[in-house]
ROZA-725888 format. One record per residue: residue in one letter; residue number from 0; x, y, z of N, C-alpha, C in turn. Coordinates in nm, 2 decimals, padded with zeros to 4 digits. Layout:
BEGIN
PT,a,NUM,X,Y,Z,X,Y,Z,X,Y,Z;
...
This chain:
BEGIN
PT,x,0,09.70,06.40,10.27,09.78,06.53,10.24,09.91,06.49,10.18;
PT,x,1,09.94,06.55,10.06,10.07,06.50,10.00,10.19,06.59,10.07;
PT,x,2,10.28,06.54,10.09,10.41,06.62,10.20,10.51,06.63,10.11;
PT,x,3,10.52,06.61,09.99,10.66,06.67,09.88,10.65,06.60,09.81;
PT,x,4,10.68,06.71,09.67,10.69,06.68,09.57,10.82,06.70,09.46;
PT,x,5,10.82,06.59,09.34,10.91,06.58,09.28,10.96,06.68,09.20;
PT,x,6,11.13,06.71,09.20,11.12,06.85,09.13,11.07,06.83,08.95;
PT,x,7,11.08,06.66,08.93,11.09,06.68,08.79,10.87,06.70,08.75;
PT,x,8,10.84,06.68,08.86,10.68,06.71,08.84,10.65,06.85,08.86;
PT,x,9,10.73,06.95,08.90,10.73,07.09,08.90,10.81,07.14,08.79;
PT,x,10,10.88,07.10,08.70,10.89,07.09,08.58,10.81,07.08,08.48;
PT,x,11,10.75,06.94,08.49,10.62,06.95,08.41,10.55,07.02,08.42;
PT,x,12,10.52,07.08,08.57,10.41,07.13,08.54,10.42,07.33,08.50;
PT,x,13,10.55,07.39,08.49,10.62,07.51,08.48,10.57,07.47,08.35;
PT,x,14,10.63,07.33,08.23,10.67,07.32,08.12,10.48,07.33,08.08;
PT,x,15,10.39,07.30,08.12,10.27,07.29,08.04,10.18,07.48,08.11;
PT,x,16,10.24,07.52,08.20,10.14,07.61,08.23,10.24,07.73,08.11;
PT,x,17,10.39,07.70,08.04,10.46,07.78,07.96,10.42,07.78,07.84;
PT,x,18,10.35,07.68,07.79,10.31,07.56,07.63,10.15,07.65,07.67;
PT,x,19,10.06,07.64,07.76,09.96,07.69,07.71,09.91,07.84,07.75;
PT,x,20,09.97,07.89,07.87,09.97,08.02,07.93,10.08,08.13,07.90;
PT,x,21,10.19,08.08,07.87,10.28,08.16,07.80,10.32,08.24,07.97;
PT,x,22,10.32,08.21,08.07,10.37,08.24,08.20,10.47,08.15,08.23;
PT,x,23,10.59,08.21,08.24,10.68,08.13,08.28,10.77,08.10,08.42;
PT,x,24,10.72,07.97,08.47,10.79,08.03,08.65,10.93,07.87,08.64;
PT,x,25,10.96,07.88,08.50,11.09,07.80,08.51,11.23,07.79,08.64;
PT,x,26,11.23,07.97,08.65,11.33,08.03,08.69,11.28,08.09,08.87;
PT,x,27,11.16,08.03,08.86,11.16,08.08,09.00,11.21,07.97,09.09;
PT,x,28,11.21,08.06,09.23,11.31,08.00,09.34,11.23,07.86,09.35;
PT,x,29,11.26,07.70,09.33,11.18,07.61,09.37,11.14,07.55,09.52;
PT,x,30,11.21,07.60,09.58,11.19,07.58,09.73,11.02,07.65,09.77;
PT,x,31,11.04,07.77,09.75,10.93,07.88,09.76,10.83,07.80,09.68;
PT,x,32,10.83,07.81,09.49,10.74,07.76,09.45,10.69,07.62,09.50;
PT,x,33,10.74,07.49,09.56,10.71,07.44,09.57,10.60,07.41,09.70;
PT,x,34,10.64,07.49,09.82,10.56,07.55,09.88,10.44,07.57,09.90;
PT,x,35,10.41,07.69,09.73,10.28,07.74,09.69,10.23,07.61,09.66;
PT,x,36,10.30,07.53,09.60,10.22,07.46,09.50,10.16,07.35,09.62;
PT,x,37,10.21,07.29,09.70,10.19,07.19,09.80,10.04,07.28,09.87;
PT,x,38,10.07,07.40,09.92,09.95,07.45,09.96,09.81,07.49,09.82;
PT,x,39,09.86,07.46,09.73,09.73,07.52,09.63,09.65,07.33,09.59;
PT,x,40,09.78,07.19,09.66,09.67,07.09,09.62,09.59,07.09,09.73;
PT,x,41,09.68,07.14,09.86,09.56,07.17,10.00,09.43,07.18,10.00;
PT,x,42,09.44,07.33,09.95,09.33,07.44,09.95,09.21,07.37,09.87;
PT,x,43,09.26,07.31,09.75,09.16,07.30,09.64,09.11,07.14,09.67;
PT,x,44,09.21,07.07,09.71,09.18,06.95,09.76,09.24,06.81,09.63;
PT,x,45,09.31,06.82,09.56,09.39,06.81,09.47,09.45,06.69,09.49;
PT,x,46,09.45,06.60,09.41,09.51,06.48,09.49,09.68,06.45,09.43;
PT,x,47,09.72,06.54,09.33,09.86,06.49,09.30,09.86,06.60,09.20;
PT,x,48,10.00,06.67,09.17,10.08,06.74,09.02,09.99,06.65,08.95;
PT,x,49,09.99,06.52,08.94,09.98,06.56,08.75,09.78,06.56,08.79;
PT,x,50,09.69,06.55,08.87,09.55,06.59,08.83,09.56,06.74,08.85;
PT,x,51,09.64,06.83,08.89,09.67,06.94,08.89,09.69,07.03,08.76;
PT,x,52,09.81,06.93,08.71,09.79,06.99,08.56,09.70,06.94,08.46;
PT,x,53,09.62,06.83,08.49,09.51,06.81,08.41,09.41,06.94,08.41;
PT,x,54,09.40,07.00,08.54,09.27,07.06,08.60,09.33,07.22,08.48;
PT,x,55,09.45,07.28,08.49,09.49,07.37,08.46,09.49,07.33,08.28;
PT,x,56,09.52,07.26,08.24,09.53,07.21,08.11,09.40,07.29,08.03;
PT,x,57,09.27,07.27,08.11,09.16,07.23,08.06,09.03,07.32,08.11;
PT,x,58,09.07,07.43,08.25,09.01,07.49,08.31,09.08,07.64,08.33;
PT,x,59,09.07,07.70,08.22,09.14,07.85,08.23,09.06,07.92,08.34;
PT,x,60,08.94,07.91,08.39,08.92,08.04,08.48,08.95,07.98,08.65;
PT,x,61,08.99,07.82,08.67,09.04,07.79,08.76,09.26,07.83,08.77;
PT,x,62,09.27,07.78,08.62,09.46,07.91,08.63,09.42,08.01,08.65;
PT,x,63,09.36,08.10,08.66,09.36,08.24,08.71,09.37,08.22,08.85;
PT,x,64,09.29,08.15,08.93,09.26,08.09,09.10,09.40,08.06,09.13;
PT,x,65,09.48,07.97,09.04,09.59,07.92,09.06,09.69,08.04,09.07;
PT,x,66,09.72,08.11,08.94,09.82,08.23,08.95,09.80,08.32,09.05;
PT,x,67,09.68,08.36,09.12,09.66,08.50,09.22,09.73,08.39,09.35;
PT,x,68,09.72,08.26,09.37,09.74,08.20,09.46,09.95,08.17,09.47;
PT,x,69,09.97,08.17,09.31,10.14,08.14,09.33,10.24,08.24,09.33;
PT,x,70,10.14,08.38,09.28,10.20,08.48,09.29,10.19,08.55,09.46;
PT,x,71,10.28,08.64,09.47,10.28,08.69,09.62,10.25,08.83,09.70;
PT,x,72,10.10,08.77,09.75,10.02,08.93,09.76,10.00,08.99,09.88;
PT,x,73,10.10,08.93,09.96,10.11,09.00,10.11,10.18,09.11,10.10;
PT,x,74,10.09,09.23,10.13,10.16,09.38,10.09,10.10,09.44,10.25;
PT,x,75,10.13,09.57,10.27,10.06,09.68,10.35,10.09,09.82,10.34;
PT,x,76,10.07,09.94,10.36,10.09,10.01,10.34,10.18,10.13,10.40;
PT,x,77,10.30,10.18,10.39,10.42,10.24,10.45,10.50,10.12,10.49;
PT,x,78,10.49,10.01,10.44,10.58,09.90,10.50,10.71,09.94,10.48;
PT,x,79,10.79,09.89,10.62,10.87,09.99,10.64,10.92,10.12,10.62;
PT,x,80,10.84,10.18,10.78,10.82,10.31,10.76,10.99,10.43,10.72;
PT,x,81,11.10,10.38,10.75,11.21,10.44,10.77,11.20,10.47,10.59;
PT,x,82,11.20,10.35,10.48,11.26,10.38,10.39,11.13,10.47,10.37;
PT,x,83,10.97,10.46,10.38,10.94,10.59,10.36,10.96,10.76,10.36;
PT,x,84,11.03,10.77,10.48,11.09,10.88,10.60,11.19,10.93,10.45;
PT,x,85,11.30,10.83,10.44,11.40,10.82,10.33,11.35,10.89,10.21;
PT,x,86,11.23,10.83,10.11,11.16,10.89,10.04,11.14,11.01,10.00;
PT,x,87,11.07,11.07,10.12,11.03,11.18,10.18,11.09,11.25,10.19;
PT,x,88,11.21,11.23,10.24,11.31,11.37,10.31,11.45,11.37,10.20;
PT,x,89,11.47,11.28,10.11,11.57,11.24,10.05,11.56,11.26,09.94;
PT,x,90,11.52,11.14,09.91,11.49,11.06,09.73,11.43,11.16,09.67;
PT,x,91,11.35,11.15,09.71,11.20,11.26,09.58,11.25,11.42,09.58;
PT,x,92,11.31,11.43,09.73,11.36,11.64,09.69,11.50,11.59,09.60;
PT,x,93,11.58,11.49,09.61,11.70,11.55,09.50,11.62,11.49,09.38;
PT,x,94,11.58,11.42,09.34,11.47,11.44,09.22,11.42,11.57,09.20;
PT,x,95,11.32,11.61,09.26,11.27,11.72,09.22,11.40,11.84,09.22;
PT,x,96,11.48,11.81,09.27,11.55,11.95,09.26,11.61,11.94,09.10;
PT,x,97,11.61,11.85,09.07,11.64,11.88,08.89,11.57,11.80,08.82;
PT,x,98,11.44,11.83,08.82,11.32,11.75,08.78,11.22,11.84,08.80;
PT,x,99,11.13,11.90,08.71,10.96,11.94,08.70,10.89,11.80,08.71;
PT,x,100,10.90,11.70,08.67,10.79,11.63,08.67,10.88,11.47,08.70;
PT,x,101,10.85,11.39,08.74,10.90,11.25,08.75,10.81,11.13,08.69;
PT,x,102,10.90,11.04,08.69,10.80,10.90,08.64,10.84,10.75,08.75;
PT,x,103,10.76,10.71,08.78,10.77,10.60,08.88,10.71,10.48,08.87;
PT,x,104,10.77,10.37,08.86,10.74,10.25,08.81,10.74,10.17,08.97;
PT,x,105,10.59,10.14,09.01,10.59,10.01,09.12,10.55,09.88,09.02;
PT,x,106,10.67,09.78,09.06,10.69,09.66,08.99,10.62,09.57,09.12;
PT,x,107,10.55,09.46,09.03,10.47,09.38,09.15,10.41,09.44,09.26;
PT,x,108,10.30,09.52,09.20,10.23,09.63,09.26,10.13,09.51,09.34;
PT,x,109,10.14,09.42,09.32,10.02,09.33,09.40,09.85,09.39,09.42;
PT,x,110,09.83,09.39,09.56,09.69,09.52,09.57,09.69,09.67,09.59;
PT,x,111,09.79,09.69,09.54,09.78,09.84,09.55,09.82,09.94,09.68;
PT,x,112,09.85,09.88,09.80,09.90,09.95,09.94,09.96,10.06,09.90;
PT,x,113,10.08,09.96,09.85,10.26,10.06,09.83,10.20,10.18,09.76;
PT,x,114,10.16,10.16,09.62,10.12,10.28,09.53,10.05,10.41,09.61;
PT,x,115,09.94,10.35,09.68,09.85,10.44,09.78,09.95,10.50,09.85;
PT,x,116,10.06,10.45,09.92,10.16,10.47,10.02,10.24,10.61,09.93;
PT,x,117,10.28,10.58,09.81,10.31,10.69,09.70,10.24,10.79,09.71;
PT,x,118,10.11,10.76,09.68,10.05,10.90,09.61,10.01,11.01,09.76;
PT,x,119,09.98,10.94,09.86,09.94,10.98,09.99,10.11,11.03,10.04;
PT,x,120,10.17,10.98,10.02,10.28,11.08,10.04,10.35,11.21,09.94;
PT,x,121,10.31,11.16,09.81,10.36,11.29,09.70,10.26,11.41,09.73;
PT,x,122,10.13,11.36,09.77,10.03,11.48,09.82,10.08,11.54,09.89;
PT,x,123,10.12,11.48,10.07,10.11,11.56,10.17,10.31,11.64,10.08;
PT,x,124,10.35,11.60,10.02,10.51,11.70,09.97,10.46,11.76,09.89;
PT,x,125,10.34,11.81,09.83,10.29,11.91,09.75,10.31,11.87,09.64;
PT,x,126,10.36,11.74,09.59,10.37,11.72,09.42,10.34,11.61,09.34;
PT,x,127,10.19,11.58,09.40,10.13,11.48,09.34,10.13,11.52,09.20;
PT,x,128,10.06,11.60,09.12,10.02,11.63,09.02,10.15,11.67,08.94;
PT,x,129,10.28,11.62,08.98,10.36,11.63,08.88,10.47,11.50,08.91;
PT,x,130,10.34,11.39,08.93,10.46,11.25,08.91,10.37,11.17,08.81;
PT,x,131,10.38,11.05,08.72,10.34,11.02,08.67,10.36,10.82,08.75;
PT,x,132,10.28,10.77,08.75,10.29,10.61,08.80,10.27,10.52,08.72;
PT,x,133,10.33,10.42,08.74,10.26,10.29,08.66,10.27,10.19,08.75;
PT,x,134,10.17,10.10,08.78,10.17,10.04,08.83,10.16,09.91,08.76;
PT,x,135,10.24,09.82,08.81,10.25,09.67,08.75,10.23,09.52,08.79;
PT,x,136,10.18,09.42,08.75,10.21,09.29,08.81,10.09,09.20,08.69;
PT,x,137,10.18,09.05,08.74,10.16,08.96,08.64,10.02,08.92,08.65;
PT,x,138,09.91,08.89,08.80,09.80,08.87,08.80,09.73,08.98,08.80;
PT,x,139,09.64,08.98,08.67,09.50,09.08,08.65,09.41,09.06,08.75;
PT,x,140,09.33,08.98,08.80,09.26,08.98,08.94,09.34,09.06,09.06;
PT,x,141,09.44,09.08,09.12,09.51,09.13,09.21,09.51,09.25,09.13;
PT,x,142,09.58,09.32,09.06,09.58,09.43,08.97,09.45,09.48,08.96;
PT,x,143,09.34,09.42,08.95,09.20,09.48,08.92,09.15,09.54,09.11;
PT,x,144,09.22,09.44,09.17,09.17,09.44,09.33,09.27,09.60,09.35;
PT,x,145,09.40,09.61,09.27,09.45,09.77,09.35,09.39,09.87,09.28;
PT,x,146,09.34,09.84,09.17,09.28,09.96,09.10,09.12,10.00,09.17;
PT,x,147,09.07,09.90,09.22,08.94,09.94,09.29,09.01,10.01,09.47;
PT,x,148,09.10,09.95,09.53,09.17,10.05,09.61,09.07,10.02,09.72;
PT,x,149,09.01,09.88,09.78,08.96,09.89,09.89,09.00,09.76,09.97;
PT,x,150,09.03,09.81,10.05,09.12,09.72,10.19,09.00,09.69,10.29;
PT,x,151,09.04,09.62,10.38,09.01,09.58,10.48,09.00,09.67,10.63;
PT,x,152,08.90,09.76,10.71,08.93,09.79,10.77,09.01,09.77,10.91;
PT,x,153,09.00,09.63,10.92,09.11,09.61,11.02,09.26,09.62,10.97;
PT,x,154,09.28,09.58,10.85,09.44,09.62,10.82,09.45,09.72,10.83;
PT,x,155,09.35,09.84,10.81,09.37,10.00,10.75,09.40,10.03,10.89;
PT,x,156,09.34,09.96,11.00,09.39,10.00,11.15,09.47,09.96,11.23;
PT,x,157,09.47,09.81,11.20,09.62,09.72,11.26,09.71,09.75,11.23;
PT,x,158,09.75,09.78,11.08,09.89,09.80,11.01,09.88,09.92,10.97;
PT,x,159,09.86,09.94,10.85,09.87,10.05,10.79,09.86,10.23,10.84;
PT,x,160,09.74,10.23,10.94,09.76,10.36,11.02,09.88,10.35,11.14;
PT,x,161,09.90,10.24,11.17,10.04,10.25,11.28,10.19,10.27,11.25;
PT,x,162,10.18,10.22,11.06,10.32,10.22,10.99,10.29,10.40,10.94;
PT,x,163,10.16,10.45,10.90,10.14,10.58,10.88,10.21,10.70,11.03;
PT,x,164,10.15,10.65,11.08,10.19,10.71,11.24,10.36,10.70,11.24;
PT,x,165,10.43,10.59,11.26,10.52,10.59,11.29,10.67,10.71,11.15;
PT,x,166,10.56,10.68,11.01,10.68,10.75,10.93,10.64,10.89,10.94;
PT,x,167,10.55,10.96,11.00,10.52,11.10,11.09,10.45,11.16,10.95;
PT,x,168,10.32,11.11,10.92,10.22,11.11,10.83,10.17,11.25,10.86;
PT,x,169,10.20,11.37,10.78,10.07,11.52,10.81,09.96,11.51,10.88;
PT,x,170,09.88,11.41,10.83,09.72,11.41,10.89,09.67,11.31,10.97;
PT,x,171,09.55,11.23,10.96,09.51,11.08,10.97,09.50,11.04,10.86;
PT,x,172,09.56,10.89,10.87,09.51,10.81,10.77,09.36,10.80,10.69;
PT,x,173,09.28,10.84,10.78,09.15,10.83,10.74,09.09,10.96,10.64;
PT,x,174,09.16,11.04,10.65,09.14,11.14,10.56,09.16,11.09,10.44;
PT,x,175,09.21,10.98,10.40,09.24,10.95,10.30,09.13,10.85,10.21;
PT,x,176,09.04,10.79,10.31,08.95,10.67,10.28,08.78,10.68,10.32;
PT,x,177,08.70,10.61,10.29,08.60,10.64,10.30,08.54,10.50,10.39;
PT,x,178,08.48,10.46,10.49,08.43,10.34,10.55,08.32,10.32,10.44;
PT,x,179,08.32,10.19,10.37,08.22,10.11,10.29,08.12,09.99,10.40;
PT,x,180,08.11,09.94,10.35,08.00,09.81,10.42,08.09,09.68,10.40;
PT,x,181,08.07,09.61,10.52,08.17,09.44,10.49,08.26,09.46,10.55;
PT,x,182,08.30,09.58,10.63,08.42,09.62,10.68,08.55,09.63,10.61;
PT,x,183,08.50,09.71,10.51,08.61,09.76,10.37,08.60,09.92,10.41;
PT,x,184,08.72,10.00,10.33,08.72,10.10,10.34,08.78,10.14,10.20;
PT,x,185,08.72,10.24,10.14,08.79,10.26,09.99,08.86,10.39,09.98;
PT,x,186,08.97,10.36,09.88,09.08,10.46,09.92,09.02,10.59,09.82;
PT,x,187,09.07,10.72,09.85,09.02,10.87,09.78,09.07,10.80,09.62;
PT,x,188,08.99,10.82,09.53,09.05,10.73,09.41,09.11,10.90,09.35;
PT,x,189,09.11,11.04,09.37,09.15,11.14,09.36,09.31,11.12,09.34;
PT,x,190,09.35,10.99,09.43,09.52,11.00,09.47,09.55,10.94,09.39;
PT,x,191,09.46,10.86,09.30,09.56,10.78,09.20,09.51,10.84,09.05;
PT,x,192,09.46,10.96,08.99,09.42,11.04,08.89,09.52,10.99,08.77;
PT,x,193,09.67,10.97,08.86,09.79,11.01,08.78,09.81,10.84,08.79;
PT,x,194,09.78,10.72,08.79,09.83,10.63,08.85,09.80,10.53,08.70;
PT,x,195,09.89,10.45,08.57,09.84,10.37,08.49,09.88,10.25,08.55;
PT,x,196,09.77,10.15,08.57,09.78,09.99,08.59,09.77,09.93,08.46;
PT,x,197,09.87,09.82,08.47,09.93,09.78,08.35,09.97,09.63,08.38;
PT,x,198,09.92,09.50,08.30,09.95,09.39,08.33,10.17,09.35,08.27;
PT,x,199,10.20,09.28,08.35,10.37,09.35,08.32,10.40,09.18,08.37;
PT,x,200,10.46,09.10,08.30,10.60,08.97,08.34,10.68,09.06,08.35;
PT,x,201,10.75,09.05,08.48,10.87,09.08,08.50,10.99,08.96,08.39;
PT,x,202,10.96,08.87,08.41,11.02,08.77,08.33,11.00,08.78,08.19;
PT,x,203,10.89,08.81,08.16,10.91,08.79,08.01,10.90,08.96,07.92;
PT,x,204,10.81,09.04,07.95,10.75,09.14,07.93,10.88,09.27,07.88;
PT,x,205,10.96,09.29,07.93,11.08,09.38,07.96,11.05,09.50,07.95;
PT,x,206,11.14,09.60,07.92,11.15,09.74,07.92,10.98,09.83,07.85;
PT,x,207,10.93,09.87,07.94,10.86,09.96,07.83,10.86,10.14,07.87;
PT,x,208,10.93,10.15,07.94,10.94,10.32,07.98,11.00,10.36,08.01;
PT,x,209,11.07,10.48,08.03,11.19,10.49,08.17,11.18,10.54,08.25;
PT,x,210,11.22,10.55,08.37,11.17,10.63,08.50,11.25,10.70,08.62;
PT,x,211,11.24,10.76,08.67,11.31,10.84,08.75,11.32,10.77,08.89;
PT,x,212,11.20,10.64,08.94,11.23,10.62,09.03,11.17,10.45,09.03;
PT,x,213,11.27,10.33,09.04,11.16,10.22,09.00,11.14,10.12,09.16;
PT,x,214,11.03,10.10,09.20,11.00,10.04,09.31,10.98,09.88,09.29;
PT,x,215,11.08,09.78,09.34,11.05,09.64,09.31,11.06,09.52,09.48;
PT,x,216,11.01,09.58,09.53,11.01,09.51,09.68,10.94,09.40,09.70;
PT,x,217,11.01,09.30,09.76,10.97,09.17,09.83,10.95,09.09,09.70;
PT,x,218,10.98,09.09,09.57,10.95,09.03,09.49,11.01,08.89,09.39;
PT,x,219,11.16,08.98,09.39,11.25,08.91,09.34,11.34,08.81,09.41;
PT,x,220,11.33,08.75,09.56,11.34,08.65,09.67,11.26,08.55,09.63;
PT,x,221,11.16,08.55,09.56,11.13,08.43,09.50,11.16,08.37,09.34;
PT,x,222,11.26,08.47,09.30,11.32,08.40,09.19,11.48,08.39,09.16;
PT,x,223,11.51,08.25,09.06,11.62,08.20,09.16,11.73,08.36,09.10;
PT,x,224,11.85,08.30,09.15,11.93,08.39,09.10,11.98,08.42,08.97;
PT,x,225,11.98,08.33,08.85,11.95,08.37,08.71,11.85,08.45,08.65;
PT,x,226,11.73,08.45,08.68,11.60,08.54,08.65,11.65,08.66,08.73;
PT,x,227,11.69,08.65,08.87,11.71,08.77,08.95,11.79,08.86,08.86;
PT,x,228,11.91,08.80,08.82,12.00,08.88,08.73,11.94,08.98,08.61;
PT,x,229,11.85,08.87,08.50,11.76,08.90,08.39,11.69,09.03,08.41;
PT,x,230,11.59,09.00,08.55,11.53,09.14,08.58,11.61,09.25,08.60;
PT,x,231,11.69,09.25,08.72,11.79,09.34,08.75,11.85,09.42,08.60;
PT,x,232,11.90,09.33,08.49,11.93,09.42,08.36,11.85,09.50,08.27;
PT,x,233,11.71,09.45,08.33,11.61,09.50,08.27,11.56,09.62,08.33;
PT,x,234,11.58,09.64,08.49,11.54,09.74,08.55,11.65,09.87,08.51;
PT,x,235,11.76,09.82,08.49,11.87,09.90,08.48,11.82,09.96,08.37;
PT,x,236,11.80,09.91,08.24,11.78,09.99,08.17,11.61,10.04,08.12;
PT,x,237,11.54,10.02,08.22,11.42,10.11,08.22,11.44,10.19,08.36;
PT,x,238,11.56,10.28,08.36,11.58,10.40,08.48,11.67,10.46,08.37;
PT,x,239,11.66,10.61,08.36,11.75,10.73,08.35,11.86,10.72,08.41;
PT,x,240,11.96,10.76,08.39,12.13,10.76,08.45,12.08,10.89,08.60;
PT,x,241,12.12,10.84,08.70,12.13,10.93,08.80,11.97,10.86,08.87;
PT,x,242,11.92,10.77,08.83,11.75,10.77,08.89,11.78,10.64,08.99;
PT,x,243,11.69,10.63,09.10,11.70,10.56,09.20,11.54,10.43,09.19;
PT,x,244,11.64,10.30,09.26,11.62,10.18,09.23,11.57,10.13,09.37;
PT,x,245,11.47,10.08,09.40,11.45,10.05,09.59,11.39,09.90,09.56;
PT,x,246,11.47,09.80,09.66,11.46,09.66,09.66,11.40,09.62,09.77;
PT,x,247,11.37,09.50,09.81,11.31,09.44,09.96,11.48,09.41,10.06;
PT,x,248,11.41,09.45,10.17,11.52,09.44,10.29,11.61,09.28,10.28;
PT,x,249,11.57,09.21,10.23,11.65,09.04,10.18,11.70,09.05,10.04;
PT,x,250,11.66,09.16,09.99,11.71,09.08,09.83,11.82,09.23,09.80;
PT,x,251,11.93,09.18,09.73,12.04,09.30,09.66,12.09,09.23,09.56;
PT,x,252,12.14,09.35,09.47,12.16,09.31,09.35,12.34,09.33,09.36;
PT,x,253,12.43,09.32,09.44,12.51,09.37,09.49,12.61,09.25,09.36;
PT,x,254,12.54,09.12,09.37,12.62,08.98,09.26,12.61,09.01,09.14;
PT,x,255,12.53,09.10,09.12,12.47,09.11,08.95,12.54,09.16,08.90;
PT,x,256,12.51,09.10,08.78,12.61,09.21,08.67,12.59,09.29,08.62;
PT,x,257,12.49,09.40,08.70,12.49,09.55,08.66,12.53,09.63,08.75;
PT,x,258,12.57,09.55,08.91,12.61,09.60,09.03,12.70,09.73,08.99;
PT,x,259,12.80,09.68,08.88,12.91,09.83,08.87,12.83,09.93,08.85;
PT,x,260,12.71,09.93,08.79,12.65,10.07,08.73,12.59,10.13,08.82;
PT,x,261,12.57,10.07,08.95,12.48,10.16,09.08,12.57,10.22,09.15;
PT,x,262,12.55,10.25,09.28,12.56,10.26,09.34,12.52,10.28,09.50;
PT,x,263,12.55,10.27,09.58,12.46,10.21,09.73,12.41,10.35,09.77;
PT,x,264,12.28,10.42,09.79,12.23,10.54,09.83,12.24,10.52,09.97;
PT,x,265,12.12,10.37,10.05,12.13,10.34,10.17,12.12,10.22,10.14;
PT,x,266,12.23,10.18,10.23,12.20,09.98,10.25,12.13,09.91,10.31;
PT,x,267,12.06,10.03,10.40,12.00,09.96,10.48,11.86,09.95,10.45;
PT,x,268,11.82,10.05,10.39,11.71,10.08,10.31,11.67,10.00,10.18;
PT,x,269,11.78,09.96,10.13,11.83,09.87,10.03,11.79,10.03,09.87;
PT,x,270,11.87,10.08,09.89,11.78,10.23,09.78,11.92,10.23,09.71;
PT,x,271,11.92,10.20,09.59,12.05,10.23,09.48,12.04,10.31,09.37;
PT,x,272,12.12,10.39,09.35,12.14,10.50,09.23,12.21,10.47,09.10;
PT,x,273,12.13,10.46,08.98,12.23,10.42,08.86,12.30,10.54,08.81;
PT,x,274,12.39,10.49,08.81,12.51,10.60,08.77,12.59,10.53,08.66;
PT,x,275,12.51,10.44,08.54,12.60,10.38,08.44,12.50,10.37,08.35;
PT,x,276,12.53,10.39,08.20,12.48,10.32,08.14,12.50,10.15,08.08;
């Protein structure tokens, strides 16, 4: 089992997966990537970086195996239930109070939880049918896995109905899903009518909409603080002046250089309002 690797071999191998994939993880955190990368010669059984990037060089439908594995798809749904609560009672009514309709951008939508966590809550506030979604992220396999919208019934009951429960959910969770076979459960696809999934680099891809509300959680901790910046200026300007920004509980944009244009809604929530162009 290899126990560490060289940074200038995670260079190479950034520099050949950028030359033929056009995915660029130059700027990600290397501590973290290096991590992935040590666990993906594990898994596969891999004996070193460079037969690694031979294998990627030359086997496009094994980089796909690779990217769903370096990208980061531990999600659940109402994860942390307070900033939902916040949502709910906050965010979306001063929106709607000078808004008919909204637009909402979840960035690194991974499998689809969060979004479900959206739409299952714009229902029970009466205004699904007047938000519009996009959902985003750089792996198409994971993106194809939230658009089919079927989980695992034990997470649907371990996690997800207990973080439901706790942010004081109208109904049951279960009203929302159907029990399949395999011990899957598939979500009402009714909730996502309004929902476009969309392949999106945060790093490379940039602006393509604006929105009233943009969701980017747990994502941006894995890249270093130069990219962090990049995106951050990118989010800034795909939101409307007055529209709100929600980050993961570890990551703030407080260093950035768009920090003057926000402002702190809840800190603890990590929820920021752009008030600059």
């Amino acid at each position: 089992m290899i126990e560490d690797i060289e940074i200038s071999e995670l260079r190479n191998l950034c520099q050949v997966i950028l030359e033929k994939y056009k995915y660029d993880f130059n700027n990600y955190a290397m501590s973290s990537f290096k991590r992935r990368i040590l666990r993906i010669l594990e898994i596969y059984k891999i004996s070193s970086v460079t037969a690694l990037i031979e294998k990627i060089k030359y086997d496009p439908i094994f980089f796909k195996q690779f990217l769903n594995e370096i990208t980061v798809n531990v999600t659940e749904m109402f994860r942390d239930p307070s900033l939902w609560r916040d949502l709910r009672d906050k965010i979306l009514p001063n929106l709607f109070s000078t808004h008919q309709t909204i637009k909402i951008w979840h960035a690194g939508c991974s499998s689809g939880e969060e979004v479900y966590s959206m739409c299952i809550l714009l229902k029970e506030m009466g205004v699904l049918d007047k938000v519009k979604i996009y959902a985003t992220d750089i792996d198409e396999p994971i993106l194809a896995k939230a658009k089919e919208g079927k989980f695992t019934s034990k997470n649907m009951i371990d996690v997800n109905e207990k973080n439901y429960i706790r942010l004081g959910g109208l109904h049951k969770i279960s009203n929302y899903y159907t029990e399949t076979t395999g011990g899957f459960v598939k979500m009402d696809q009714s909730l996502v009518q309004n929902v476009t999934y969309k392949t999106h680099d945060l790093v490379k891809s940039g602006v393509f909409n604006k929105f009233d509300l943009i969701l980017c959680r747990n994502v941006l901790i894995y890249f270093n603080q130069q990219l962090q910046n990049e995106v951050f200026k990118m989010f800034h300007e795909s939101l409307f002046n007055y529209s709100y920004f929600v980050i993961g509980s570890k990551e703030t944009l407080i260093w950035s250089d768009v920090s003057s244009k926000f402002i702190v809604v809840n800190s603890e929530e990590k929820v920021f309002k752009k008030v600059k162009e």
